[in-house]
N, C-alpha and C positions, 0 to 999 in steps of 0.2 A: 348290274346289267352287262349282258355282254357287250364286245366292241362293235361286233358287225351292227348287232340292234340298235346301240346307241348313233350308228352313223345313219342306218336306214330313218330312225324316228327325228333325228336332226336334218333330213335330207327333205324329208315328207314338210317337218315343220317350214323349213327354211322356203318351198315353193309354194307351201299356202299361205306364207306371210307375201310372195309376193303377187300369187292371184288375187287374194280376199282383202292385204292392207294387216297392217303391226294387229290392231287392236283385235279383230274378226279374228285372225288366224290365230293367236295366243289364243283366248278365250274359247274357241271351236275345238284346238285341240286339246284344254287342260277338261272341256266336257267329254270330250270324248275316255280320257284318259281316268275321269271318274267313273263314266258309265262301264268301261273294257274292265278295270283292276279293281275296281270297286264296288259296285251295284251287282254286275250279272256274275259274278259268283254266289254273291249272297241271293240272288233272285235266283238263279236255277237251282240252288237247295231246298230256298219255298218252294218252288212247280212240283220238284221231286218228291217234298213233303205233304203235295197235294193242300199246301196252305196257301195259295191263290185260286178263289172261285173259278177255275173255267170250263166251260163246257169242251166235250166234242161231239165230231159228226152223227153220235148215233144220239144224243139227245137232242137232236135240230128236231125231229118229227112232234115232240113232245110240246116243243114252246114255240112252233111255228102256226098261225093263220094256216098258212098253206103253203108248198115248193115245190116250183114249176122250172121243169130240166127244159133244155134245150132241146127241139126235135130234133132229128137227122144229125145230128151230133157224133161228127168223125174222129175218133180217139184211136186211129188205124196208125198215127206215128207216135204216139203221150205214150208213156210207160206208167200208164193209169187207162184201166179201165171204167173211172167214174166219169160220170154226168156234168160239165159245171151247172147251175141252176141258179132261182134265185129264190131267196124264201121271205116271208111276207112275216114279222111279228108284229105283236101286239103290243109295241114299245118297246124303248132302247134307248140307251144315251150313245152319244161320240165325240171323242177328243181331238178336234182337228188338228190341233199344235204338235201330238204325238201318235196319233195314227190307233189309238185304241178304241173298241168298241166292248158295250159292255149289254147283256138283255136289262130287261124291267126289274132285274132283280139282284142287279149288280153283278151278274156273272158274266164274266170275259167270253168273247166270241172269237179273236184274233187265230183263235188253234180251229175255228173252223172253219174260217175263212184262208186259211194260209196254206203254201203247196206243200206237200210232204215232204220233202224233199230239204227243207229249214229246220224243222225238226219247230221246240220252243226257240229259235236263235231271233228271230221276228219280235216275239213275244216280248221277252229278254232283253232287246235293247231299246223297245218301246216303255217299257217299264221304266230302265235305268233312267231314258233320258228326260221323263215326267219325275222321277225322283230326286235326280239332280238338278232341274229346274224349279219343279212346282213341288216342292214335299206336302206340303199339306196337302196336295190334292191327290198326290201317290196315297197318300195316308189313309185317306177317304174312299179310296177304291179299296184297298187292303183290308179295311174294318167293314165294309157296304156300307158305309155312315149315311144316314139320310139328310146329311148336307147336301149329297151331288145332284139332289132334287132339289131341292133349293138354289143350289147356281146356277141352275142348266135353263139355258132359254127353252123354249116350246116351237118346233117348228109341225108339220104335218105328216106329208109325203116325203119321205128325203132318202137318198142314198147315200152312204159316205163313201167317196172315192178317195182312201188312201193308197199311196205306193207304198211297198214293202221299205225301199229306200229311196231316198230325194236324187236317183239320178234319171238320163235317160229310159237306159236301157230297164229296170223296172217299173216306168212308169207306161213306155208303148208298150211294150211284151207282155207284162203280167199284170198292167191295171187300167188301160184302155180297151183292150175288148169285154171288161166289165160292162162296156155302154150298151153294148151289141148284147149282152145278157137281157140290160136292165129294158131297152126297145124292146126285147121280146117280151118281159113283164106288161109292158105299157099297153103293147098290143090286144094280147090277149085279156087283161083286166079290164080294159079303157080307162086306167087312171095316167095323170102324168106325175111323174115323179123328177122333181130336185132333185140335183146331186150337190152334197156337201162335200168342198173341194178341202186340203192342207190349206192350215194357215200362213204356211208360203207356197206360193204361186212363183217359181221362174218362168222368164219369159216362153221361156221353149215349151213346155207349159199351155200356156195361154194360147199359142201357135197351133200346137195339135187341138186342141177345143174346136179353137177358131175351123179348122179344114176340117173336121167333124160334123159343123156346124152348130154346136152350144152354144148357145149365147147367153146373155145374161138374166135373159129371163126363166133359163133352165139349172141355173146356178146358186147354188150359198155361197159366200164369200164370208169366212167365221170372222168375228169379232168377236166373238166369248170363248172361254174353255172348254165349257162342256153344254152341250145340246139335247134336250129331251128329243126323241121323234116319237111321234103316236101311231104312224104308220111306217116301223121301220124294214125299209126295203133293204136284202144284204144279198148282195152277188158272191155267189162264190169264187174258189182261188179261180185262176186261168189255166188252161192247160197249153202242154205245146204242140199246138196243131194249126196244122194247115188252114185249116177253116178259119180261125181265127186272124192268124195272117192275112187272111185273100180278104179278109172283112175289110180290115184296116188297108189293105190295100187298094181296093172296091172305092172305099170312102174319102180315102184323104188322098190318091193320085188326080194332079191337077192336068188341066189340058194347056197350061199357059205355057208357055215357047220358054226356056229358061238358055241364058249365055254359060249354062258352066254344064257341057257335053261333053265331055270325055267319057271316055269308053273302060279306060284305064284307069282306077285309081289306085293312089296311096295314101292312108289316112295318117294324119303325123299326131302326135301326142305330146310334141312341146310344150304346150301350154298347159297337162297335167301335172299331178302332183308326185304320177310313179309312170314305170312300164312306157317311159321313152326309152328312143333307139339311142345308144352312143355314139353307132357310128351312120348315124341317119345320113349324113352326106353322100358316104359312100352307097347306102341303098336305093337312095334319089337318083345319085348318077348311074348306078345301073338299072335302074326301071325305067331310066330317060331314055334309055337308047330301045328300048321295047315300048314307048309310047304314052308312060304312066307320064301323070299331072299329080303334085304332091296337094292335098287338099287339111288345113286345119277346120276341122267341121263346125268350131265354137264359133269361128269368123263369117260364117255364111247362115242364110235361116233355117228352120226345118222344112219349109217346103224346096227352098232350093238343092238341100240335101237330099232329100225324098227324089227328088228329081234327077239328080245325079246320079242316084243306086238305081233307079229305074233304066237308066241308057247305058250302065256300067256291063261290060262282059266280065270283068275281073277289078276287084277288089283284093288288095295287099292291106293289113295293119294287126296292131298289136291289141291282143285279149283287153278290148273296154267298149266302155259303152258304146261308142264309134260305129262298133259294128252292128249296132241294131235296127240300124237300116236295109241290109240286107233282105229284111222280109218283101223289098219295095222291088226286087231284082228277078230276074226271069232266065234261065237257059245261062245261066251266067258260072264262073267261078270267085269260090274266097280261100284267100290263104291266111291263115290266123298264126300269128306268130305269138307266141307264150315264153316265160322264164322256168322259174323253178318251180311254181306250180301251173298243175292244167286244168280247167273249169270247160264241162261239157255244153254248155247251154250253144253256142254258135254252132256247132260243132248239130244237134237237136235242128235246129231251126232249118239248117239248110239241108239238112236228109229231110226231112218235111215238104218243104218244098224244091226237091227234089234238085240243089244244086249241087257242083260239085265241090268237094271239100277239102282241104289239104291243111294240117294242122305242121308247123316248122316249131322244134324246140331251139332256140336263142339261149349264150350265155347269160347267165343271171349276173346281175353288175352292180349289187340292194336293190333298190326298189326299180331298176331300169334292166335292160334287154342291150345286148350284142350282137347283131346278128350275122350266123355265115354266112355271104357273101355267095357264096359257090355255091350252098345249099338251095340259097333263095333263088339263085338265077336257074338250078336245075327244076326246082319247084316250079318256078315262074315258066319256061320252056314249055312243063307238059303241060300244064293250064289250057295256052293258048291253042 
């Protein structure tokens, strides 16, 4: 292995041993480390070889009840002009522990529910990480063995609400305005529909539900692997629009008075595992003298944060999930600061809703950011 990699993957390791504890952090990484070099090479030669059952979008009409698009559905800022929608089958299993869904007939549905944009990369790592956890039951999906009928509980109505991946920012952005799909199902059908949650729940999590208003009698909470549903509800992927946005906006901005107003922020990333500032001190003290408040967002709630982006004219911080609050911010600016690579999605959100945007490239330092100094306070300057 190279040197630099070996210092970035010992850099990465060394700070999840001390957010998650010895035992979590060894263990997380040696799965990760089976699923990346091990599993999704050998699974994207299956996809390739067309030897994993799955469907796509043009056989949804075929195995669907019925698919009901969204009306007045604004796709004026998405680099897609499709519909999300949600389509009603006639049975389906889902694997809440790894995020897969499969129809009645053991064929994968994750390529039609997923944005283009992932390509099979979703698929791929859902695969690996049931293979390196559960092989017999990876096994059973690969063969359609009719075991997975046999271990699957029976629920009725259900949705499965998984995130693409277990952070924030995939879970508000691309898999809670699924709810807003799945209410227009409800509506127009008159059925109510469960939604089948991941078998891990973080708190932050629970938080968005909760100012949603979900509660537990709208909820699955899994206890088994794999779930038959009879009437399986699937929202399609998310698009990135405005609409969406101002949904989640509409719904989960609270009217309660909150102590943390600043106008100014700066979101810090200490307590991640990459993509900290090196020289954070110095970009503290010069955003102090323009009025920024340095903010760790893991330390505060999601609604206090929500609240925060809502009063914020400017937001400063580096490429993470951090910044997925943003959708909660109005007439405002954000400066997104990145290393050696650039990922457009913030960058999407806020031409959408129509803020203004300034991307700052930072030295790359492995897996952390250096930032100039000069660049940032010229940046910051024409913000205000």
């Amino acid at each position: 292995m190279h040197k630099n990699a070996e210092n970035i993957s010992y850099r990465r390791l060394y700070r999840k041993i001390q957010n998650d504890g010895l035992k979590r952090g060894i263990v997380d990484s040696a799965q990760t480390m089976g699923r990346e070099q091990i599993m999704a090479p050998f699974l994207k030669k299956f996809i390739q070889a067309n030897r994993i059952p799955a469907y796509d979008l043009e056989t949804l009409d075929n195995i669907s009840k019925n698919i009901y698009y969204l009306p007045n559905y604004n796709t004026r800022y998405d680099d897609s002009t499709k519909i999300p929608f949600v389509a009603h089958l006639s049975g389906g299993y889902a694997f809440p522990r790894h995020g897969i869904v499969l129809d009645e007939t053991n064929n994968i549905l994750n390529t039609i529910v997923s944005p283009q944009e992932v390509g099979d990369d979703v698929l791929i790592n859902r695969l690996s990480g049931m293979a390196v956890e559960n092989p017999l039951l990876f096994s059973a999906i690969l063969r359609s063995s009719s075991k997975i009928r046999e271990q699957a509980k029976r629920v009725d109505t259900v949705a499965p609400i998984f995130p693409y991946y277990s952070n924030y920012y995939h879970w508000l952005i691309k898999t809670l305005p699924k709810l807003r799909y799945i209410r227009h199902f409800e509506q127009i059908t008159n059925r109510e529909v469960k939604l089948l949650l991941p078998t891990v729940v973080p708190s932050w999590m629970e938080e968005t539900l909760e100012l949603l208003n979900v509660t537990d009698r709208h909820i699955i909470r899994p206890e088994e692997n794999v779930y038959y549903i009879k009437n399986f509800i699937l929202p399609s992927w998310v698009a990135h629009s405005a609409d969406d946005y101002n949904w989640l906006k509409n719904n989960m901005v609270t009217s309660k008075s909150s102590i943390l107003n600043s106008d100014k922020i700066l979101i810090s990333r200490e307590d991640a595992t990459d993509r900290q500032m090196t020289n954070q001190d110095e970009v503290a003290n010069l955003l102090s003298k323009y009025g920024f408040n340095k903010y760790i967002l893991s330390e505060i709630s999601v609604e206090e944060s929500i609240q925060l982006f809502t009063n914020a004219d400017i937001v400063v911080g580096a490429h993470g999930a951090g910044l997925s609050d943003i959708i909660f911010m109005e007439e405002a600016s954000v400066i997104e600061l990145y290393g050696a690579k650039y990922v457009t999605c913030y960058k999407r959100i806020a031409n959408s809703l129509g803020l203004k945007y300034t991307k700052l490239q930072c030295e790359p330092v492995y897996t952390d950011i250096r930032v100039d100094i000069e660049q940032l306070e010229s940046a910051v300057q024409e913000a205000l």
